[in-house]
C-alpha positions in Angstrom: 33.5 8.5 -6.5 33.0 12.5 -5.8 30.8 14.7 -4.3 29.2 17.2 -6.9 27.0 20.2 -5.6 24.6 22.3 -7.9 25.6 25.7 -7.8 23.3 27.1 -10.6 25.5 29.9 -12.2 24.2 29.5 -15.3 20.7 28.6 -15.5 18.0 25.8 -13.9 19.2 23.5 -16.2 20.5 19.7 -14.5 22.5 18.9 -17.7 24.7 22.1 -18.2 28.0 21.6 -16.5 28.5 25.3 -15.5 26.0 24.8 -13.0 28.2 22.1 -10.8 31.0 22.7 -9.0 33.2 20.9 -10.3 32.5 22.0 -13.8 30.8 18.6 -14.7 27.4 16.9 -15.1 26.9 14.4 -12.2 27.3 10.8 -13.8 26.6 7.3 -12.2 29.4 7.4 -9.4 28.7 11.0 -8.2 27.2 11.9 -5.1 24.7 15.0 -5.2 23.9 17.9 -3.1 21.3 20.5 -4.0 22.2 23.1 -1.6 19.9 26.0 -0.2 18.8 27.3 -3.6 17.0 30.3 -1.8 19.8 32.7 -3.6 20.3 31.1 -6.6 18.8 29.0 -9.7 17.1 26.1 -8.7 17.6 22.4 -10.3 15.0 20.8 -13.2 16.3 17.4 -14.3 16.7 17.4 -18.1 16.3 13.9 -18.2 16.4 10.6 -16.9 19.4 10.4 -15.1 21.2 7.9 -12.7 23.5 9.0 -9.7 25.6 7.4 -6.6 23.3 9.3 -3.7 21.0 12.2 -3.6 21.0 14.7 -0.8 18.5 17.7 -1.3 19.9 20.3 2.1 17.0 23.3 4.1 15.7 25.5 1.6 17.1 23.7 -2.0 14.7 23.0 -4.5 14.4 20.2 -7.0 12.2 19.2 -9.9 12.0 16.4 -11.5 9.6 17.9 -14.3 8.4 14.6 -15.6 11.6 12.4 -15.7 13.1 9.9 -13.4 16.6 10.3 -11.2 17.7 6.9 -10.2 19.8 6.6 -7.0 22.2 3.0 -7.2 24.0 3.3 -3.9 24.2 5.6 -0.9 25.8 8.7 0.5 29.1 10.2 1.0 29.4 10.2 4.9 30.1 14.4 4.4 27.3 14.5 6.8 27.1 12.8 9.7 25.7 9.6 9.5 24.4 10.1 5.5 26.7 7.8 4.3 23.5 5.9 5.2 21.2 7.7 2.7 20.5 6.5 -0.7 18.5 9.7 -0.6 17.8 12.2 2.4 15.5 15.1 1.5 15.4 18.3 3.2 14.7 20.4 1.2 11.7 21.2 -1.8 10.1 18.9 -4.1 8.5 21.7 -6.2 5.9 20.5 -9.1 4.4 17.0 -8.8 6.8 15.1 -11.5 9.6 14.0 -9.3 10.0 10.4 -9.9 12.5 7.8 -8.1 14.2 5.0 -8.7 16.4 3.3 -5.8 18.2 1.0 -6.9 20.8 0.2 -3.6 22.5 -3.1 -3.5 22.6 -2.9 0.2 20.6 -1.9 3.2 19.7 2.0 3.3 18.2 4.7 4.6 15.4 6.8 2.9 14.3 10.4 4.3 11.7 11.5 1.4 10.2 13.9 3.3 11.3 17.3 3.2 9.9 20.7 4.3 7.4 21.2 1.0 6.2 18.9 -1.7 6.1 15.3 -2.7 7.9 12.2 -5.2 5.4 11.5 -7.4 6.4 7.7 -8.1 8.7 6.1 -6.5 10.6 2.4 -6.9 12.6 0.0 -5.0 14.0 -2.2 -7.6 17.5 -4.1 -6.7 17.0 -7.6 -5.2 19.7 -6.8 -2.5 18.2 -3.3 -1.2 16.3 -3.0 1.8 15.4 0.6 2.2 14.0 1.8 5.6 12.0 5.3 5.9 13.3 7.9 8.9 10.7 9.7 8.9 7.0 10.3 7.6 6.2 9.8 4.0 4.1 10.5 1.7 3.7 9.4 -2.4 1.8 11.6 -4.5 1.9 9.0 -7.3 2.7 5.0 -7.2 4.9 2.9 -4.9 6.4 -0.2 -7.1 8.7 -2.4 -4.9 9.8 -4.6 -8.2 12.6 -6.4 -6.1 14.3 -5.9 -2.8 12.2 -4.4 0.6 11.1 -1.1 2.1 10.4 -0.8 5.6 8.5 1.4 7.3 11.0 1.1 10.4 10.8 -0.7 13.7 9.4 3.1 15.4 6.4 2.7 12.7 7.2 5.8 10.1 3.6 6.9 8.7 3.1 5.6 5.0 0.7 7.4 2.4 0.5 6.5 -0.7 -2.0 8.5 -3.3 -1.7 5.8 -5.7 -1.5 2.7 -6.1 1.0 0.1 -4.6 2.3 -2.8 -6.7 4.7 -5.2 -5.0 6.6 -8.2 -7.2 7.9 -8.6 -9.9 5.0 -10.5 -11.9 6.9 -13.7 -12.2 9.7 -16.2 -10.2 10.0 -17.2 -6.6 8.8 -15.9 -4.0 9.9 -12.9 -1.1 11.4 -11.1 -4.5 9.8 -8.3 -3.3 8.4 -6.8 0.2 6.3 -4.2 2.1 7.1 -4.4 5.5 4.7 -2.6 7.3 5.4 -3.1 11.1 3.5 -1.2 13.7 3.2 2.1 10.9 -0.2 3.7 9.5 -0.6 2.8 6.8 -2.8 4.4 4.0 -2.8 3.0 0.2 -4.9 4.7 -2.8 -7.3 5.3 -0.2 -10.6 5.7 -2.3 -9.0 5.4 -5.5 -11.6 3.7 -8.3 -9.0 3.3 -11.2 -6.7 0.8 -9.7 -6.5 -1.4 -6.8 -4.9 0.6 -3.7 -2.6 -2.6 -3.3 -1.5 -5.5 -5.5 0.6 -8.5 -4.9 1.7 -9.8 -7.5 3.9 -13.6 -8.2 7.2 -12.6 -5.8 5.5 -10.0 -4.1 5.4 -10.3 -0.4 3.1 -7.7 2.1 3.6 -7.7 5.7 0.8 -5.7 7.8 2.5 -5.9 11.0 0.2 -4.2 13.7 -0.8 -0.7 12.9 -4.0 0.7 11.7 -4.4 0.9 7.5 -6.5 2.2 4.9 -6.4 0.6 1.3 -8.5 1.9 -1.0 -8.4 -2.2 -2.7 -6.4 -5.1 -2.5 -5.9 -8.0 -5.6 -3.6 -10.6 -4.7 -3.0 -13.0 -8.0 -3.3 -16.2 -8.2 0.2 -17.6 -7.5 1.6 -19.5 -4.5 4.0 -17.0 -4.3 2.5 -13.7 -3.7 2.0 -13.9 -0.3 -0.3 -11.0 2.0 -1.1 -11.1 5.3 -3.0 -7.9 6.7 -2.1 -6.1 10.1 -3.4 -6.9 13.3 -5.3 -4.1 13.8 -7.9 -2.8 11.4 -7.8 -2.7 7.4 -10.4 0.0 6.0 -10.9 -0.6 2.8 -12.6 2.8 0.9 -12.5 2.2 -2.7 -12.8 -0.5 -5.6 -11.5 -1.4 -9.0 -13.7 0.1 -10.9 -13.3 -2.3 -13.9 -14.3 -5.4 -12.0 -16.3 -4.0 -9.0 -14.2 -5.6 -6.8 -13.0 -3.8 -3.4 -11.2 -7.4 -2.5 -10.0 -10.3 -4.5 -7.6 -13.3 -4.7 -7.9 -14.1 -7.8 -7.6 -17.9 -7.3 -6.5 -21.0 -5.2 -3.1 -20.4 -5.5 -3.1 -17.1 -3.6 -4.7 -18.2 -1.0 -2.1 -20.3 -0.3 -0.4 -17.7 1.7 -2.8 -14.9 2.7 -3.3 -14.7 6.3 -5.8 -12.6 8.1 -3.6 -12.0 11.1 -6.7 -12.2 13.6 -7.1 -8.5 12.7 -10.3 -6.2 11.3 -11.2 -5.7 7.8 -13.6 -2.8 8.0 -15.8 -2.2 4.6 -17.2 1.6 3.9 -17.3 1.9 0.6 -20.5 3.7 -0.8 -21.3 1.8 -3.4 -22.1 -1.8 -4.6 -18.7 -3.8 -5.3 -17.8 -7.8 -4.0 -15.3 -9.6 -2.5 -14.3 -13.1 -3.0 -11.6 -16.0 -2.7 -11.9 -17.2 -6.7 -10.4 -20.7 -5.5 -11.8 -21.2 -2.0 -13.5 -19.6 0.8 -12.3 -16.6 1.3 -11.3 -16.6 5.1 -11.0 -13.4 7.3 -11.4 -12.7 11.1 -13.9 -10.0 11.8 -15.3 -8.6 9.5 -17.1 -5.1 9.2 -19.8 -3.4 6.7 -20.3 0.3 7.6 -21.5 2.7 5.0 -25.3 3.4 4.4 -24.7 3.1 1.0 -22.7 0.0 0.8 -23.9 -2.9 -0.8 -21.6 -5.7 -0.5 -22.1 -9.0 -2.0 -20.2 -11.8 -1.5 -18.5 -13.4 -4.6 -16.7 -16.2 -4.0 -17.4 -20.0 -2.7 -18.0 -18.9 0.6 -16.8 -16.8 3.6 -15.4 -18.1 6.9 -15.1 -15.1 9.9 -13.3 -16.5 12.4 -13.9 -14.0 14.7 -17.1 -12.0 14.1 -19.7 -10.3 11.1 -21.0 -7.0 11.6 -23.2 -4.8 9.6 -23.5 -1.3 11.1 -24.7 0.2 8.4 -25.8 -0.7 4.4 -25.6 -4.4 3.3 -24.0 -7.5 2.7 -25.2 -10.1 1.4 -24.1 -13.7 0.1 -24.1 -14.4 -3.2 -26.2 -17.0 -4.9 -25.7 -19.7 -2.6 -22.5 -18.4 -1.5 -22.2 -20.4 2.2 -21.3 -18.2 5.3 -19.7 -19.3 8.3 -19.5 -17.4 11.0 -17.3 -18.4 14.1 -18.1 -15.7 16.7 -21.2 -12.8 16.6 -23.0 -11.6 13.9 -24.6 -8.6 14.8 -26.6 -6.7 12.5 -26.9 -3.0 14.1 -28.4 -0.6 11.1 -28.6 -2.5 7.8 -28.9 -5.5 6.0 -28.1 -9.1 6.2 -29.4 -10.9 3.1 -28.7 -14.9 2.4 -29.7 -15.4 -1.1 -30.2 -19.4 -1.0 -26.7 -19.9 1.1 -26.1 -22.3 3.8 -25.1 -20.2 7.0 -23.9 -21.0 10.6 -23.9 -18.8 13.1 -22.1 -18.8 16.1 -20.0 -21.9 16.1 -17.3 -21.0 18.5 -17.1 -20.7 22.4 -18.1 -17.0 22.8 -22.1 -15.9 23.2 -23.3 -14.6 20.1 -25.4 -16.1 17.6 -27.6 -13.6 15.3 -27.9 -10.4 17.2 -30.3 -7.7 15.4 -29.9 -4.6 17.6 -31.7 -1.5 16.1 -35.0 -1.1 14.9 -34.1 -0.7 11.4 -32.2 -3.8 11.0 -33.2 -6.1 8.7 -32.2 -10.3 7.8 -33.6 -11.5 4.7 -33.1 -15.5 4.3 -35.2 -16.8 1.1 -36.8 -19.9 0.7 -33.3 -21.9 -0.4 -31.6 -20.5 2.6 -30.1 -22.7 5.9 -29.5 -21.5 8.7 -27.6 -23.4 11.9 -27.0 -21.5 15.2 -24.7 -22.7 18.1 
């Protein structure tokens, strides 16, 4: 193993040796440098290409112009503690191409962040890594963690991610795969229509943790081993898979198995018409909150328990066809709609004072004809 620097005699180019210190193109065992690049060529990767650890130092600047540099281990130690770094970016990620691969048998550090420019997509895919961020990130592209963990760190390093996540491998045991989320913001395809902001797939494992997130959608499959469970504080979820109309689904019994609510907030303010549903159960959350004018949610699957409370503060939500409602706490209806198309719906079951609360002159419950209705 050797440390190779780009020194860019000879032109831009990644895979002409003349530009390397050492006279060769950097190979699997080589550590990398891209040194302050102000004064000379800068780096474009020629092609896909696979090194030991990737350092990018002030003012160097590196593009990935469409290809993929995969980084299978960690740093050198040349600088202080990097021998912790599969990658530590301080530098320029100039176009919006740069794609990652880490690939660390090991526990590691990741510093993505440097003073301009973003990764495009980016992958943790080695069952042994587990890759914690130093600082705050942000994906222009997609997040896949195929196998092994990244961590936003115990001090809660920011997460933004433009695309979609993806966690899993699609198949095998479970914890293959994690998002560990701890007390971080976290934001996910935030309003993307195209995709869901968040999928967990069989293996995949996310863990919310306690910070404040916004994910555009979430799909967990239906597999006892894709397991979710959302932070403690508030989810906002802004967008929807298009394709489906769906801003929430687990997409059967299985994979409800392990989603847990976390006794946090799941806020709803997408403006537009889309569902949510458990496909194998009743879909269980804690509170529960519709607040866009323009919402229109409807309720898909065989039911909906809030264990804590249902508010609409703005646009509506309504059941289903006969879609039963339980509602442990208050369900306050401030500025919008409640409609109950034919369900059976308690209000109010638990300890605290509630019931049905309408609060605003323009709020509005519709119950038809079919529709039950049991208050505590």
């Amino acid at each position: 193993m050797g440390v190779t620097t780009w020194d860019g005699s000879a032109s831009t180019d990644w895979g002409t040796a003349a530009n390397w210190d050492t006279g060769s193109v950097p190979i699997a065992s080589t550590h990398v440098v891209i040194p302050d690049t102000s004064s000379i060529n800068n780096c474009i990767l020629d092609t896909n290409r696979t090194v030991e650890s990737f350092r990018i130092d002030a003012n160097g600047t590196f593009d990935g112009d469409g290809n993929t540099l995969t980084i299978d281990s960690e740093g050198d130690g040349t600088t202080g503690d990097s021998e912790l770094y599969a990658l530590r970016n301080n530098g320029i990620i100039s176009g919006t191409d740069t794609d990652i691969q880490i690939t660390t048998p090991a526990a590691t550090k990741l510093d993505l962040n440097g003073s301009s420019g973003n990764f495009r997509n980016v992958t943790i895919n080695h069952a042994s890594c587990v890759a914690t961020l130093q600082t705050t990130t942000e994906i222009s592209g997609n997040l896949a963690i195929t196998l092994g963990e990244l961590n936003t760190h115990a001090l809660g390093q920011q997460l933004t991610v433009g695309g979609h996540t993806e966690i899993g491998p699609a198949s095998g045991s479970a914890d293959q795969a994690t998002l560990t989320c701890n007390a971080s913001t976290i934001s996910l395809g935030s309003g993307i229509t195209g995709q869901y902001g968040l999928i967990v797939q069989q293996g995949g494992t996310f863990v919310g943790g306690a910070g404040v997130h916004t994910i555009g959608s979430i799909k967990i499959v239906n597999s006892a081993n894709a397991k979710c469970a959302l932070t403690s504080g508030v989810t906002t979820l802004n967008g929807e898979h298009a394709s489906d109309n769906y801003i929430f689904t687990i997409e059967g019994a299985n994979g409800d198995d392990n989603f847990n609510h976390s006794s946090g907030t799941v806020t709803i303010t997408r403006a537009s018409d889309t569902r949510i549903r458990n496909a194998g159960a009743a879909l269980v959350l804690n509170d529960l909150i519709i607040n866009h004018a323009s919402a229109d949610i409807t309720l898909a699957s065989n039911g909906l328990t809030c264990a804590g409370g249902l508010t609409v503060t703005a646009g509506e939500f309504g059941t289903g066809a006969d879609k039963a409602l339980t509602v442990t706490g208050s369900t306050t209806v401030s500025n919008g709609t409640l409609t109950l198309n034919g369900s059976t719906c308690i209000f109010n079951t638990g300890a605290t004072a509630g019931g049905l609360i309408t609060n605003h002159a323009s709020a509005v419950v519709v119950a038809d004809a079919d529709s039950t209705c049991t208050f505590g």
